[in-house]
C-alpha positions in Angstrom: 21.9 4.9 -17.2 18.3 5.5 -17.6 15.8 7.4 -15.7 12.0 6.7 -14.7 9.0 8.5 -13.9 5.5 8.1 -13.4 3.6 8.1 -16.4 0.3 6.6 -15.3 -1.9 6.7 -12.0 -5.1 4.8 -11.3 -7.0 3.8 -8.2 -10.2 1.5 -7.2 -12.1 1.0 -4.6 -15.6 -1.1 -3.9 -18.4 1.1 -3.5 -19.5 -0.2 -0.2 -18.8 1.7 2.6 -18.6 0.6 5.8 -19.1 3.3 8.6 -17.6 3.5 12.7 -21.1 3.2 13.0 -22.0 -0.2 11.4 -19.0 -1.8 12.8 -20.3 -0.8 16.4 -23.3 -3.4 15.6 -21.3 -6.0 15.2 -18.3 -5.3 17.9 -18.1 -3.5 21.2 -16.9 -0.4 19.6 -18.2 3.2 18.6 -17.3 6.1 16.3 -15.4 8.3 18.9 -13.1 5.4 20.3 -12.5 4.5 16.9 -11.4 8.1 15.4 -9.7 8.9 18.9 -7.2 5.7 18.2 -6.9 6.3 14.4 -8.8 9.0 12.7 -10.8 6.7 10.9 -14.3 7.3 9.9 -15.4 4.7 7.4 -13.4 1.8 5.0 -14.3 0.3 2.1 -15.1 -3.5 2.1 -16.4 -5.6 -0.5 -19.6 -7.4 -0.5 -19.5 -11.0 -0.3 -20.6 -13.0 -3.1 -19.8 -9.7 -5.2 -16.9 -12.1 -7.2 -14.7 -8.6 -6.6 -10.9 -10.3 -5.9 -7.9 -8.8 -4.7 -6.8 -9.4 -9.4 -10.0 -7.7 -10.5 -9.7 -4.6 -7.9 -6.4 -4.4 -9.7 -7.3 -5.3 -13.3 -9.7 -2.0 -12.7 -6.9 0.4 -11.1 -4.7 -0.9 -13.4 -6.7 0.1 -16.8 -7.0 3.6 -15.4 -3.4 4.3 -15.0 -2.5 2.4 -18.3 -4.9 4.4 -20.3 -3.5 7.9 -18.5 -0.3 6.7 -19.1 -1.5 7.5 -23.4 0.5 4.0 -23.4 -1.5 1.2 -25.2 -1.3 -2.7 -22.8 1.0 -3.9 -25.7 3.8 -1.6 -24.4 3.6 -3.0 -20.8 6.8 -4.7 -20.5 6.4 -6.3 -17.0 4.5 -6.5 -14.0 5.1 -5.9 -10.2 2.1 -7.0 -7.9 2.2 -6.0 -4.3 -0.1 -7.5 -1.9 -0.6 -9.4 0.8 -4.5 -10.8 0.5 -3.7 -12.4 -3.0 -6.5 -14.4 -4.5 -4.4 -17.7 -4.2 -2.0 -19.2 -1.7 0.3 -19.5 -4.8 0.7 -18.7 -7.8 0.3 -14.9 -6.9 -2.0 -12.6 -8.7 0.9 -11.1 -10.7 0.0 -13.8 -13.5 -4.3 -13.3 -13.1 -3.2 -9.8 -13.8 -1.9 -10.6 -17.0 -4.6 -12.4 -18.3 -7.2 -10.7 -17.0 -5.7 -7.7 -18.9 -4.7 -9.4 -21.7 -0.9 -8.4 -21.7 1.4 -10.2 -23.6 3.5 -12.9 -22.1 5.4 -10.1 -20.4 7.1 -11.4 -16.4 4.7 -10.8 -13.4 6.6 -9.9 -10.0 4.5 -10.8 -7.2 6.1 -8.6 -3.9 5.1 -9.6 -0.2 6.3 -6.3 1.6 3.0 -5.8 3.3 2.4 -1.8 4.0 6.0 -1.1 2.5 4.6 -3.1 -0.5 4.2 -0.7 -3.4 7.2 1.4 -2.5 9.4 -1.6 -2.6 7.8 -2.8 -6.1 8.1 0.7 -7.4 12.1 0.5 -6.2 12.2 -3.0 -8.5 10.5 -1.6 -10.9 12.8 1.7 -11.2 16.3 -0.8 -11.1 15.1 -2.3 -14.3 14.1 0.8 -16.1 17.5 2.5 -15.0 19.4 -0.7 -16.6 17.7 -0.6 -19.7 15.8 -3.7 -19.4 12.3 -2.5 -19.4 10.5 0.8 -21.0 7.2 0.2 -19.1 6.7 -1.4 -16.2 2.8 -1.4 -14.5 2.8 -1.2 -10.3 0.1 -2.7 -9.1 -1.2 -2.5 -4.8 -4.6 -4.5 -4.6 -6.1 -5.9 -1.3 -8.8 -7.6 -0.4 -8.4 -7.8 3.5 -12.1 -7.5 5.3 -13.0 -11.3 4.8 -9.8 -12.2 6.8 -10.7 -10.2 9.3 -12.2 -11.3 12.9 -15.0 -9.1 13.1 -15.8 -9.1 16.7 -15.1 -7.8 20.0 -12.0 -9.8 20.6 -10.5 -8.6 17.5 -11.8 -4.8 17.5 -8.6 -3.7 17.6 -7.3 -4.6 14.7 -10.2 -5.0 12.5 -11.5 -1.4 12.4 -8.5 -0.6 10.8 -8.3 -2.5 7.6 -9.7 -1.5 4.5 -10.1 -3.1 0.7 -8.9 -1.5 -2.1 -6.6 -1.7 -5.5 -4.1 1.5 -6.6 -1.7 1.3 -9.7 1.0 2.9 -11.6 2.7 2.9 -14.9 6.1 3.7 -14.8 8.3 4.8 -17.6 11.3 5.9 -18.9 11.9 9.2 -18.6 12.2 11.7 -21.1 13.0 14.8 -20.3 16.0 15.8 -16.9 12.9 17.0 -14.9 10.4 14.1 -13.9 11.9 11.3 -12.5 11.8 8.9 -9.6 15.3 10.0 -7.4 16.0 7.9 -5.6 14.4 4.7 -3.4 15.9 3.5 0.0 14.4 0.3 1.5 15.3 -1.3 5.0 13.3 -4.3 7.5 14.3 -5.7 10.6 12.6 -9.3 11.4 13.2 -9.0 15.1 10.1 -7.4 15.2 8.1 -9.6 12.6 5.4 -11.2 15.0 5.0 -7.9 16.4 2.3 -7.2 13.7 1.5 -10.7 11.4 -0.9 -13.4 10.6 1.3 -16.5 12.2 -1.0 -18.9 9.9 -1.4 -21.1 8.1 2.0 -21.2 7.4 4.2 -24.0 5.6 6.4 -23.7 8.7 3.7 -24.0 11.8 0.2 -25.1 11.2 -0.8 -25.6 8.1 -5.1 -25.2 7.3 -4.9 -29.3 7.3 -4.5 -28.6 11.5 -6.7 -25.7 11.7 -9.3 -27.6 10.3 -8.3 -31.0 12.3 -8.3 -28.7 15.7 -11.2 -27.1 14.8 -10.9 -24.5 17.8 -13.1 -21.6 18.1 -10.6 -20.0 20.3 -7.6 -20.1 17.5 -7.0 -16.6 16.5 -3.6 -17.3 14.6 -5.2 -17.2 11.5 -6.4 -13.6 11.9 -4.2 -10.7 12.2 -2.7 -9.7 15.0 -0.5 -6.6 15.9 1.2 -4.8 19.1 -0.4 -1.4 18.8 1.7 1.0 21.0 5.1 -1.1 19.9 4.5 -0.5 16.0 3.5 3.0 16.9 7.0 3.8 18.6 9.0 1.6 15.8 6.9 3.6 12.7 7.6 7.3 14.3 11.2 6.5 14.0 11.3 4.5 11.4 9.5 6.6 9.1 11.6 10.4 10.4 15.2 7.7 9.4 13.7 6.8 5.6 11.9 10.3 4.7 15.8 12.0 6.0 18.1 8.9 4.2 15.8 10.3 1.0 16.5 13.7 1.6 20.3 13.8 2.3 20.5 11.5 -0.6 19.7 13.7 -3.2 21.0 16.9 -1.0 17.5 17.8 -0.3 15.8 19.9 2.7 12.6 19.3 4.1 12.0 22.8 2.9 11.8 21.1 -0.6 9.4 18.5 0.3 6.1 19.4 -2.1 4.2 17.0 -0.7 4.1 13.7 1.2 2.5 10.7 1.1 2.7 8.7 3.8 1.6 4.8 4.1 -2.3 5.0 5.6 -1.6 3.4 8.7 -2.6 5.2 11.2 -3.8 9.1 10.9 -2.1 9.7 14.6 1.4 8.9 12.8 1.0 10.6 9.8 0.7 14.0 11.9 3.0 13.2 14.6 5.4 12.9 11.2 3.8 16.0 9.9 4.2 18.1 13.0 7.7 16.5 13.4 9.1 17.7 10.1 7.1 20.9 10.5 4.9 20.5 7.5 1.9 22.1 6.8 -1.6 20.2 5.5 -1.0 21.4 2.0 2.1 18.8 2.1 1.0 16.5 3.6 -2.0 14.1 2.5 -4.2 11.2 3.7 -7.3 9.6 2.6 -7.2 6.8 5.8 -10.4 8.5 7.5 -12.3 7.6 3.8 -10.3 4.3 3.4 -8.9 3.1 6.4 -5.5 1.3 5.9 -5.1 -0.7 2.8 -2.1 -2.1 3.5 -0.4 -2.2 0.2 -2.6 0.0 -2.0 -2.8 2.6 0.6 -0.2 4.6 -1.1 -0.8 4.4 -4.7 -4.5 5.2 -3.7 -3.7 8.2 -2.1 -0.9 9.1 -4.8 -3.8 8.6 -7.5 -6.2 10.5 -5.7 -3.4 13.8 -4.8 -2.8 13.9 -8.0 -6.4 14.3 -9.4 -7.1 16.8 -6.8 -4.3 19.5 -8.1 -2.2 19.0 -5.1 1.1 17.7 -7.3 2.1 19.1 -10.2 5.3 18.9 -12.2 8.5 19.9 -10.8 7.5 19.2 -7.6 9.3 17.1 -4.8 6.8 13.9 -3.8 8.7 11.9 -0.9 6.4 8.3 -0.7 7.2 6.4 2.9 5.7 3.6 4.6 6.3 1.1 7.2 4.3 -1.8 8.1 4.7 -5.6 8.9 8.0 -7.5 8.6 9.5 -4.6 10.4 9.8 -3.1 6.7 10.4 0.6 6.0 10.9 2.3 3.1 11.2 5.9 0.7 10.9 7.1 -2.5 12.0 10.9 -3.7 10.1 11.3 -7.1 10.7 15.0 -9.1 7.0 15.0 -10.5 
């Protein structure tokens, strides 16, 4: 059996920045009640009529971590999109990805795991380098949420949060006994699904055919909604479980933990996990006061940008975790 590592990182986000600040002219909100609730200081959205799409944020990330990778796009033997804005209904933007890059006629994987996303398309992407199937496999987490957003008072809550952005990885077989991806360990529960979704349209309730026919200015199933305090409680213990099933799997301690990335949810929950495992700030990082969350791109983002900074380096123990919509949870344990 085979190995993988990480041969590649690459992130992108739009250069417009949207402050606490701006969004208190447009909502009932302000920059304290904001931060208090979820350490977030400003997000990234993109400007309308820009032509920026959930594929060409990608496409961008995706040609940085390809071209670190010192891999040329020929050698890209498949793709694994994560995302849950994609630029169509179907197909998903696996395939734009491909042209837009100009890969061969290699498979595209499109992944619908929400916040668990990218670590659940890395997992995928791991299985079929271990087998032998694939030597190079590019990760892609793109979204392009804010123009699904309700950006007003009613939907404050939610709509702070959210940010656009693309992250991306390359990941290869390994060479050497030292750098590879561990492990992966990936669990949901759909009890909880409406607890944090977007009910429509849906092929299975109302469709945009009846949105359009009811034409209600009330109707807020189209925009996302999500039971703050109950997916704070489910992700505390969600994410402790995953980042200790990791751990014990590969007879690890949190001693060994080098440094942590944890999904960009919600500041708050990355340091009650911090304080929890009794981590410093030099293991742990986040980016969500800059970004906000960004759903599936939140991690690779922050991966990209921990990496640049110095703050991994090779040998060390990188434990990925998320949780998000669906309930879905997940883990990675990568030797760097």
């Amino acid at each position: 059996m085979y190995h993988s590592k990480i041969s590649g990182l690459g992130y992108f986000v739009p250069e417009n920045i949207v402050t606490n600040d701006d969004l208190s002219k447009i909502m009932d909100t302000n920059d304290e009640w904001i931060q208090e609730r979820t350490g977030i200081q400003e997000r990234r959205h993109v400007l309308k009529g820009s032509g920026e799409t959930t594929t060409s944020m990608g496409v961008k990330a995706a040609k940085i971590a390809i071209e670190r990778s010192g891999l040329s796009k020929e050698e890209i033997d498949f793709i694994v999109f994560a995302t849950i804005s994609p630029d169509y209904y179907f197909p998903g933007p696996g395939v734009s990805l491909q042209k837009e890059l100009g890969l061969r006629t290699i498979g595209a994987l499109d992944v619908r795991n929400q916040c668990s996303g990218f670590v659940y398309a890395l997992s995928i992407a791991d299985q079929y380098i271990k087998t032998g199937m694939y030597k190079n496999i590019l990760i892609v987490g793109s979204e392009l949420q804010s123009i699904g957003l309700d950006m007003t008072t009613r939907g404050r809550g939610v709509s702070v949060i959210f940010g656009d952005g693309a992250g991306a990885a390359v990941l290869s077989r390994a060479t050497d006994e030292v750098s590879q991806v561990l492990s992966t360990h990936l669990h949901s529960e759909g009890e909880h699904a409406k607890e944090l979704s977007v009910l429509a349209p849906g092929m299975g309730g109302r469709w945009v055919t009846d949105i359009l026919a009811d034409n209600d200015p009330n109707d807020e199933s189209y925009f996302p909604y999500m039971n703050g305090q109950f997916v704070f409680k489910n992700a505390v213990v969600r994410f402790s479980e995953v980042i200790h099933e990791g751990l014990e799997a590969n007879n690890l301690q949190v001693s060994d933990i080098d440094m942590l990335i944890p999904h960009q949810a919600n500041l708050r929950i990355s340091q009650f996990i911090q304080k929890k495992f009794g981590l410093n700030d030099d293991q742990v990082y986040n980016n969500i006061q800059k970004f906000g969350n960004t759903t599936a791109a939140s991690i690779p983002i922050a991966l990209t940008q921990a990496w640049e900074e110095g703050k991994i380096k090779k040998g060390d123990t990188v434990v990925l975790a998320a949780f998000g919509s669906g309930f879905t949870w997940a883990s990675a344990i990568i030797k760097w």
